[in-house]
C-alpha positions in Angstrom: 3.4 -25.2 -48.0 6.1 -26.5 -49.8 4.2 -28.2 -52.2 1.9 -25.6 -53.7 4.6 -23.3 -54.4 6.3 -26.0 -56.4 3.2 -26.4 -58.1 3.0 -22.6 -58.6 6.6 -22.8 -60.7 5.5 -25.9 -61.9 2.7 -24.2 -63.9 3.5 -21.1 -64.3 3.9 -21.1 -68.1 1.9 -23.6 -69.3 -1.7 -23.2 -71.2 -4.4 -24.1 -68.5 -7.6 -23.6 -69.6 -9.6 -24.6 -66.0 -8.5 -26.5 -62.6 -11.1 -28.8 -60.9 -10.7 -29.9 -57.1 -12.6 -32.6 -54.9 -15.0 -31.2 -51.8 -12.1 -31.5 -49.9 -11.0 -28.3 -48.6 -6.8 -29.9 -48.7 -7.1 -29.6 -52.4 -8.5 -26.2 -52.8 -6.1 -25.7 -50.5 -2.9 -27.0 -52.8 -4.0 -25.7 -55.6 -4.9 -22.5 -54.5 -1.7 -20.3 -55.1 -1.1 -21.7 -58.5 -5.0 -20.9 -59.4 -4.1 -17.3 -58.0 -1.4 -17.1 -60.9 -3.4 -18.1 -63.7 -6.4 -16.3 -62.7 -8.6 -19.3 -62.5 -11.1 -20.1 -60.3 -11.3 -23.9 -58.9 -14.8 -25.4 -60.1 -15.6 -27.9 -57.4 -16.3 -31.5 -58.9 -17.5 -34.2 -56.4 -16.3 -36.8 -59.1 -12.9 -36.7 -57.2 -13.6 -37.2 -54.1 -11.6 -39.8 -52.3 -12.8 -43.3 -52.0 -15.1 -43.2 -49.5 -14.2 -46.2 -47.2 -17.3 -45.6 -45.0 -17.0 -47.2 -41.5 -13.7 -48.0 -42.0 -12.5 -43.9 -41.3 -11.5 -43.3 -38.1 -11.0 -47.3 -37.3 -7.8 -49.2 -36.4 -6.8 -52.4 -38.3 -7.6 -54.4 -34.9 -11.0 -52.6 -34.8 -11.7 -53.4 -38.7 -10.4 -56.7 -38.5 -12.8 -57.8 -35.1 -15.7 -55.9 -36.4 -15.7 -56.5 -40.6 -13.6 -60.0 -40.8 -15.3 -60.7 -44.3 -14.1 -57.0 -45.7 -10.9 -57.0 -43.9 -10.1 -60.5 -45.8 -11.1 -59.1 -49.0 -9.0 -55.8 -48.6 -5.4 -58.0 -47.0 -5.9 -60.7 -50.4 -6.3 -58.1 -53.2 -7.9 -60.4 -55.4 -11.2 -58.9 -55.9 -13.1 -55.8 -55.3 -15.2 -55.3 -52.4 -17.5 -52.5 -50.7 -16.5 -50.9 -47.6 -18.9 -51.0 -45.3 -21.4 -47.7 -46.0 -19.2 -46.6 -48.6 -17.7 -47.7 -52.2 -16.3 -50.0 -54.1 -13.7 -49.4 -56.2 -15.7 -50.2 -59.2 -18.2 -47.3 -57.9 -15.3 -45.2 -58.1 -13.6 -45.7 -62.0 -17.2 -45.2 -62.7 -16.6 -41.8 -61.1 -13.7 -41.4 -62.9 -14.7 -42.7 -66.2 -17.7 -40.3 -66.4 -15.6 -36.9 -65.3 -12.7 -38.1 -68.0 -15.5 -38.3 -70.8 -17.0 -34.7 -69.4 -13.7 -33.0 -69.1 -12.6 -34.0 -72.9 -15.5 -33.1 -74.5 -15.8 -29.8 -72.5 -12.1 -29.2 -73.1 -11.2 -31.1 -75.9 -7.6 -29.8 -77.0 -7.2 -28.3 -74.1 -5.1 -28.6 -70.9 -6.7 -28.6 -66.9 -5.5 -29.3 -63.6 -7.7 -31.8 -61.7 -6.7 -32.0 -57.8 -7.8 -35.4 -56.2 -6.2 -37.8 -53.9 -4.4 -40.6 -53.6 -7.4 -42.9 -53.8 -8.9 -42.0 -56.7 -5.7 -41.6 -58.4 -4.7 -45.0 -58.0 -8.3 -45.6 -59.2 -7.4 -43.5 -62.3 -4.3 -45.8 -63.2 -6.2 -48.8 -62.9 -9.0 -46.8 -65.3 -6.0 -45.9 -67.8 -4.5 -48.9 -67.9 -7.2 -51.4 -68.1 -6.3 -52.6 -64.4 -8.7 -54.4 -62.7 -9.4 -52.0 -59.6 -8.2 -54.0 -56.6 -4.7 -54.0 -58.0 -5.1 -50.5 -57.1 -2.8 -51.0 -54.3 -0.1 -51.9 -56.1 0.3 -48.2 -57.0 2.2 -45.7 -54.6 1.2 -42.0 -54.9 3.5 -39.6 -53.2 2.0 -36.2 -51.4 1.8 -33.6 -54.6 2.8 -36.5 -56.9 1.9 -35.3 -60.4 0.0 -37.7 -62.6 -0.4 -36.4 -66.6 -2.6 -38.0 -69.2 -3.4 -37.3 -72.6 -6.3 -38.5 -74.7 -5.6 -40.2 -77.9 -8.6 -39.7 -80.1 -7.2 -41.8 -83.1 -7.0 -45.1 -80.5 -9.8 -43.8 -78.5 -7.9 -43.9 -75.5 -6.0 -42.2 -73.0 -2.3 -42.2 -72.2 -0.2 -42.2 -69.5 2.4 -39.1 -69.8 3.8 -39.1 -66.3 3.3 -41.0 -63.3 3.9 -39.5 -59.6 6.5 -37.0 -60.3 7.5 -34.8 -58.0 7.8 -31.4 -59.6 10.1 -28.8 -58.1 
């Protein structure tokens, strides 16, 4: 996998104090060489899980369309947020977000970690960063082993955007 041995290089010199994955097995799976070089162990965090879009997995757009007409108008005008059916919002999500951001700088306060989600929730996280509302989520394209980096500010309280989808390598 091309991508995890980038990520391997990528990170082979840099201060990581811990790496946190989703409950999806791709991430652990990404992540996995590079955590073999820094001697970490992945913690598992369910906070970034991907959006989940309940009946809408596994469903074409005809399918969704015929069957969730309301949803399917909400998700094609991108003017407000909405729940899939059985599953989230993307409001439910930031809060997600929100609350592992807050756990992760207190626990690791000048510290640097790796957190492996996908492209979801990390469109969710620039909407979070940048004070987005979230269905202008989709206006965000995240490439496969994009890297995002942040940085919290503590004298503005805030976080910052450092880089956004690079492809390292």
């Amino acid at each position: 996998m091309q991508t995890a041995a980038r990520l391997v290089s990528f990170f082979a010199d840099k201060p990581i104090a811990a790496i946190y994955v989703s409950e999806y097995q791709r991430t652990w799976q990404t992540i996995e060489p590079t955590a073999r070089r820094l001697q970490l162990e992945p913690a598992i965090d369910p906070r970034l899980n991907e959006v989940d879009n309940g009946r809408f997995d596994g469903l074409t757009e005809e399918a969704i369309q015929q069957t969730y007409p309301a949803v399917w108008q909400a998700f094609v005008e991108r003017k407000s947020d909405f729940r899939f059916p059985e599953g989230e919002t993307g409001e439910e999500v930031r809060q997600r977000i929100a609350a592992f951001l807050h756990d992760k700088r207190r626990q690791h306060a000048d510290e640097s970690i790796i957190a492996v989600a996908h492209d979801g929730w990390i469109r969710l996280l620039m909407c979070t960063i940048l004070g987005l509302p979230v269905y202008r989520r989709w206006d965000f394209r995240i490439d496969f082993g994009g890297l995002v980096e942040i940085a919290y500010q503590p004298d503005y309280d805030t976080w910052r955007l450092i880089r956004f989808n690079q492809v390292c390598g």
